[in-house]
C-alpha positions as a Markdown table, in Angstrom:
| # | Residue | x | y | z |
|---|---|---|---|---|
| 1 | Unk | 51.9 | 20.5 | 122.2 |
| 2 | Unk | 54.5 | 20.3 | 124.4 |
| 3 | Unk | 55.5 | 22.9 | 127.4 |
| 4 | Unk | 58.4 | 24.7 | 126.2 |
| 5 | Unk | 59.8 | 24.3 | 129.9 |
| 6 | Unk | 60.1 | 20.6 | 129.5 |
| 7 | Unk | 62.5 | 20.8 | 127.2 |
| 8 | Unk | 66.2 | 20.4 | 127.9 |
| 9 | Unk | 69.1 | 21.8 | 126.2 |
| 10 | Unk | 70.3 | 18.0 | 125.8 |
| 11 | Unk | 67.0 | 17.2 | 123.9 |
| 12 | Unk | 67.6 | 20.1 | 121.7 |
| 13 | Unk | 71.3 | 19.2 | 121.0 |
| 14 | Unk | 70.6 | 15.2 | 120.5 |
| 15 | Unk | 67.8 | 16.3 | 117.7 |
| 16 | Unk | 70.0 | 18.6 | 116.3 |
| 17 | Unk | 73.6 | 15.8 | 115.9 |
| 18 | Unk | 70.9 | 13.2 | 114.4 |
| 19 | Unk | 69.2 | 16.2 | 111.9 |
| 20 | Unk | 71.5 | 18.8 | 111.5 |
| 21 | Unk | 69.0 | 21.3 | 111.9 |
| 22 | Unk | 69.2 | 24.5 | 113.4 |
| 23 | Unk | 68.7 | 25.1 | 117.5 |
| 24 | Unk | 65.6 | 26.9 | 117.1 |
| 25 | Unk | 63.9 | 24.5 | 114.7 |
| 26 | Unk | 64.8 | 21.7 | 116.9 |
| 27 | Unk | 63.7 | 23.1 | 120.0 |
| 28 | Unk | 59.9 | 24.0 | 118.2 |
| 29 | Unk | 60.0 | 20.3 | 116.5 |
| 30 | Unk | 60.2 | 19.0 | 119.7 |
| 31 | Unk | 57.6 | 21.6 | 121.5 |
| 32 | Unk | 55.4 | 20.2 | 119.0 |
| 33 | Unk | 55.8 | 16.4 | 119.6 |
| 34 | Unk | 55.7 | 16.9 | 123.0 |
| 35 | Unk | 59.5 | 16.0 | 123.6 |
| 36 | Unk | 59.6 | 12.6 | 121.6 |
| 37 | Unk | 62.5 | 12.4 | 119.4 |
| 38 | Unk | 61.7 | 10.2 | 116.6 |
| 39 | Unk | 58.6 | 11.9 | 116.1 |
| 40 | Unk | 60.7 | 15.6 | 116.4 |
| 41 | Unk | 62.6 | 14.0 | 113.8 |
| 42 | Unk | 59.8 | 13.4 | 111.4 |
| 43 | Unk | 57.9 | 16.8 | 111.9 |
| 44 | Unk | 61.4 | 18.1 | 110.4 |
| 45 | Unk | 61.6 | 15.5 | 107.7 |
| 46 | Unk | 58.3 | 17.1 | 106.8 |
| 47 | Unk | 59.3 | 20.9 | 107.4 |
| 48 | Unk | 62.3 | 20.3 | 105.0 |
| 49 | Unk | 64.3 | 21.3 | 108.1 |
| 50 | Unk | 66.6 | 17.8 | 108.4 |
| 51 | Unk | 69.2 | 17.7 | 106.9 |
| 52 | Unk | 70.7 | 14.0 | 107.6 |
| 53 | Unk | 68.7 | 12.0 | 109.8 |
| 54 | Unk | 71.4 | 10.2 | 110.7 |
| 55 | Unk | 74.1 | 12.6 | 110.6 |
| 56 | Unk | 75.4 | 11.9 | 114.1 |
| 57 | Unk | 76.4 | 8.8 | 112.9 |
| 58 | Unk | 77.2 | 9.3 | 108.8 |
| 59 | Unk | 78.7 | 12.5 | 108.6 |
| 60 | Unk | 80.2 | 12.9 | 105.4 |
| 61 | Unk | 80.0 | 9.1 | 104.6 |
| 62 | Unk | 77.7 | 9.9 | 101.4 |
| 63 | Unk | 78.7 | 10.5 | 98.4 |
| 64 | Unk | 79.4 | 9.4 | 94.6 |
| 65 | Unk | 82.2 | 7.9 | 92.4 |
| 66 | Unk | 83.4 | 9.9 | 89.6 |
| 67 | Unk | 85.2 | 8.5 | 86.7 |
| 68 | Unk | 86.9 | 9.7 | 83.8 |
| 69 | Unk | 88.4 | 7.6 | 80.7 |
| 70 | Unk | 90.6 | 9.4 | 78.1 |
| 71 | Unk | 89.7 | 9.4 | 74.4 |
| 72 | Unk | 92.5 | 7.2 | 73.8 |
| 73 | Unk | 92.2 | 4.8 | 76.6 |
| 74 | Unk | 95.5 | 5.3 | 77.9 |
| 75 | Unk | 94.3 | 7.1 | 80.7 |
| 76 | Unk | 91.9 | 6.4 | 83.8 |
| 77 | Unk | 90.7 | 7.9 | 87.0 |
| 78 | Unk | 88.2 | 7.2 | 89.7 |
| 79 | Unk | 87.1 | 9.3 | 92.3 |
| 80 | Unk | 85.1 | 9.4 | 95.8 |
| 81 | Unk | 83.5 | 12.5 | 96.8 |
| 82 | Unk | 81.8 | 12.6 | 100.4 |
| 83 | Unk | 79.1 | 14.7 | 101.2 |
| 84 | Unk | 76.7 | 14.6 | 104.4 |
| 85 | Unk | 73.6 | 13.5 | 102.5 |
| 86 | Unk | 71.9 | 11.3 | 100.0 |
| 87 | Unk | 70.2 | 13.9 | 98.6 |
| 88 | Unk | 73.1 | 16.3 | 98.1 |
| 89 | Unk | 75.1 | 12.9 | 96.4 |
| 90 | Unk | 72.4 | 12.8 | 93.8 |
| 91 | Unk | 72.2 | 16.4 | 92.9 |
| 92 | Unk | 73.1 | 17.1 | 89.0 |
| 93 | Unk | 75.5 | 19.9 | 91.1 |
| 94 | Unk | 77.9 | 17.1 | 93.1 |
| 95 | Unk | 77.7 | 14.1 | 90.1 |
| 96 | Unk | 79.1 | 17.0 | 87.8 |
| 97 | Unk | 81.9 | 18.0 | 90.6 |
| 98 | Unk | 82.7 | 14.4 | 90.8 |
| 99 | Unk | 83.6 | 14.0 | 86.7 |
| 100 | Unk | 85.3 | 17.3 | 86.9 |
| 101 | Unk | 87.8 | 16.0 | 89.6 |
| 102 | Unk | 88.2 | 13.0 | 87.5 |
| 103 | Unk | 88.8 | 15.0 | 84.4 |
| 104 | Unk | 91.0 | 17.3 | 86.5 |
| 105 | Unk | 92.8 | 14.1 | 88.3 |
| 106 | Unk | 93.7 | 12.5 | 84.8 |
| 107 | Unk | 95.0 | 15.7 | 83.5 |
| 108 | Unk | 96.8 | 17.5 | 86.1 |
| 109 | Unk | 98.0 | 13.9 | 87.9 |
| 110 | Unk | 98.2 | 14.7 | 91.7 |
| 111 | Unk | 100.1 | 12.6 | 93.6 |
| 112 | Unk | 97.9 | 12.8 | 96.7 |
| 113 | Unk | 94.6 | 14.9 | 98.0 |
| 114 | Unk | 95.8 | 17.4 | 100.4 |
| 115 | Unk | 99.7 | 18.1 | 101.3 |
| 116 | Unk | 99.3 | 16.4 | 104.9 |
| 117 | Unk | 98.3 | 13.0 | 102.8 |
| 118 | Unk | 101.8 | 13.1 | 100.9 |
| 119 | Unk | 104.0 | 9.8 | 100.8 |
| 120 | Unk | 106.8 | 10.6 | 103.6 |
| 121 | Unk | 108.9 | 9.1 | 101.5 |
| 122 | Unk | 108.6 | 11.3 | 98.6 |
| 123 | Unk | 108.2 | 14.7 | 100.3 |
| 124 | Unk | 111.4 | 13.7 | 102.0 |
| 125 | Unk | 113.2 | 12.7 | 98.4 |
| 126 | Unk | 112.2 | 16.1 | 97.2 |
| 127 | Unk | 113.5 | 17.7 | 100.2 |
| 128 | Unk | 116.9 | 15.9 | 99.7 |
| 129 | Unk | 116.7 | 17.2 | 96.1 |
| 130 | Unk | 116.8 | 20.8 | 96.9 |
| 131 | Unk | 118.4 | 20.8 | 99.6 |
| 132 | Unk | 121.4 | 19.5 | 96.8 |
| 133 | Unk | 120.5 | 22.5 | 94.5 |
| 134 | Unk | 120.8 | 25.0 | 97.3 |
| 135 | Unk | 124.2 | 23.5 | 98.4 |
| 136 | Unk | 125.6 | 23.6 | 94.7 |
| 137 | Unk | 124.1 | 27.0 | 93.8 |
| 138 | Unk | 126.3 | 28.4 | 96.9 |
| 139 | Unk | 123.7 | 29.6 | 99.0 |
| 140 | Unk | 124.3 | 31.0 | 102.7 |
| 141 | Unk | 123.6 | 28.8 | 105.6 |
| 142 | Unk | 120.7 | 31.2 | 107.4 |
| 143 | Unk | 119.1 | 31.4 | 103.7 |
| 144 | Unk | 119.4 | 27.4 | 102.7 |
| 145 | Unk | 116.7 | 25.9 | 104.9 |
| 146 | Unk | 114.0 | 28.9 | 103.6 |
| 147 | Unk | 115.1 | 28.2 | 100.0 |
| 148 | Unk | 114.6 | 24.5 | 100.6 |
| 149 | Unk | 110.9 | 25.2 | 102.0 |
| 150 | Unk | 109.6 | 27.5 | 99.7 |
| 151 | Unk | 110.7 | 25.0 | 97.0 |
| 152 | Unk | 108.7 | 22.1 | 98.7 |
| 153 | Unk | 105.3 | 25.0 | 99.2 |
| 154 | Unk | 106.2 | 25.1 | 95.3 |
| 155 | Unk | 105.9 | 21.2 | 95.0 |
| 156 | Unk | 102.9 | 20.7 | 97.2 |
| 157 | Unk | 101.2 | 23.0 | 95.0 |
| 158 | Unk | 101.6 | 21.3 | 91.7 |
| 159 | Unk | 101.2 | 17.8 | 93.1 |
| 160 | Unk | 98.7 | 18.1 | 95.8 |
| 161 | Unk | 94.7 | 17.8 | 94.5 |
| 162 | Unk | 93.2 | 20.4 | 96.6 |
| 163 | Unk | 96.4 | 23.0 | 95.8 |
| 164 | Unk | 95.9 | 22.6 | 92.1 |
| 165 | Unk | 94.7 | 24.9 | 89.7 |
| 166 | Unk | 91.2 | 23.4 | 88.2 |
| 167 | Unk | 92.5 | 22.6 | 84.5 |
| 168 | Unk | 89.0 | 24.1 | 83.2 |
| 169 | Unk | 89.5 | 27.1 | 85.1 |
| 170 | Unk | 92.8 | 28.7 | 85.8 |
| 171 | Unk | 91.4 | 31.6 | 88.5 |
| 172 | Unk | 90.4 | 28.8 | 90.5 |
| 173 | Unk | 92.0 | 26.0 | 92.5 |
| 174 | Unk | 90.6 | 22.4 | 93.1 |
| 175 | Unk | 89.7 | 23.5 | 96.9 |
| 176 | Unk | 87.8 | 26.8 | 96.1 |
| 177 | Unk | 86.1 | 25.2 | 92.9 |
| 178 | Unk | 84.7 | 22.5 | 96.0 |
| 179 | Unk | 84.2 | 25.0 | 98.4 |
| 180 | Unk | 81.8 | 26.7 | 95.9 |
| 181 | Unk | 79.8 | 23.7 | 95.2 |
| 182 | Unk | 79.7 | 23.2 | 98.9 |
| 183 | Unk | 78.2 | 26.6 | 99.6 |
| 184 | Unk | 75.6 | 25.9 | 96.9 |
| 185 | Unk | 74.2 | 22.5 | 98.6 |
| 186 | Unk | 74.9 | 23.9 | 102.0 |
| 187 | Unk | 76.5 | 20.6 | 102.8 |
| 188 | Unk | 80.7 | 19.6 | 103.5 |
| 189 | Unk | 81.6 | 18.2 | 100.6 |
| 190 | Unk | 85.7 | 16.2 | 100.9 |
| 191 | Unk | 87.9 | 14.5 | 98.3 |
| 192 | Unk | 88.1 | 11.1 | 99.8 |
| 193 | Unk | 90.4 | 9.1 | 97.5 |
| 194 | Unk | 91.8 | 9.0 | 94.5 |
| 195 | Unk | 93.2 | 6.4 | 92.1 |
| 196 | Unk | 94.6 | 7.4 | 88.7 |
| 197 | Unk | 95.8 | 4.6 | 85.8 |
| 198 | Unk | 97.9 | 5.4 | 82.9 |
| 199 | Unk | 99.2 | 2.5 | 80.3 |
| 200 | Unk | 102.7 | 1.8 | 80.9 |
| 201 | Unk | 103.1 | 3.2 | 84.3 |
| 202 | Unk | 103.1 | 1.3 | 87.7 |
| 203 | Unk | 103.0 | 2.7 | 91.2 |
């Protein structure tokens, strides 16, 4: 074993970016190898303490692909859903998050993941089109522009994933139905993508 003086805070903290496991369990992983990293990192692996040996350099870059296909196959979605670990990608708890997003995707058609991802292009259309229905409804000047904004909040809510309310669950929207699957695994879990396919329509 290791003296605890020979230790540096910068041992401590590279253990803990490649393991993701807490201060204190790094600091007594590597009192116990005697400072060497790789083995610190295995005495964790063993202790159930790691959490992503190579999280450092794959945060978040786990993950699955969840589909969904209509009865009628008119309508198609896939899905990527990033977590931090392997392990947390093949729990029964993230597959079944992935298929409800796709379920949720094909039903409630979002245009993008978050507000911030909107197409420019659209969010400006949009803006242009209430800022037209303010004008002819007659609306005062100092009033107009927070009409205009509250009717874009409005839109982003309806057309952006994570603003959505979950179609299975109506008290609960597409971010806090994630968030609780997150706090579950204990990992970050993050809509990646999206691609949606109906019959007849085109991008």
């Amino acid at each position: 074993m290791g003296d605890a003086t020979t230790i540096s805070a910068k041992d401590v903290k590279d253990l803990r970016d490649k393991t993701g496991a807490g201060m204190m369990e790094c600091k007594k992983a590597l009192q116990e190898t005697g400072g060497d990293l790789e083995k610190a990192i295995d005495w964790l692996r063993a202790k159930g303490a790691s959490k992503a040996a190579k999280r450092a350099d794959k945060s978040a870059d786990e993950g699955f692909i969840g589909s969904y296909v209509h009865f009628d196959g008119k309508t198609a979605v896939i899905v990527e859903l990033n977590c931090e670990t392997d392990f947390v990608a093949n729990t029964d708890a993230f597959r079944a998050l992935a298929k409800d997003l796709a379920l949720h995707i094909a039903s409630a058609a979002p245009l993008a993941v978050s507000s911030d991802e909107m197409d420019p292009a659209v969010v400006e259309r949009e803006r242009e089109i209430y800022r037209e229905q303010v004008r002819a409804e007659g609306k005062p000047d100092h009033i107009a522009g927070k009409i205009v904004d509250g009717k874009l909040q409005k839109f982003f809510k309806e057309f952006a994933l994570l603003s959505q309310t979950f179609v299975k669950d109506p008290d609960k929207t597409i971010e806090q139905l994630i968030t609780d699957v997150s706090a579950k695994t204990g990992e970050k879990i993050a809509v990646a993508r999206f691609a949606r396919f109906k019959v007849g329509e085109r991008a």
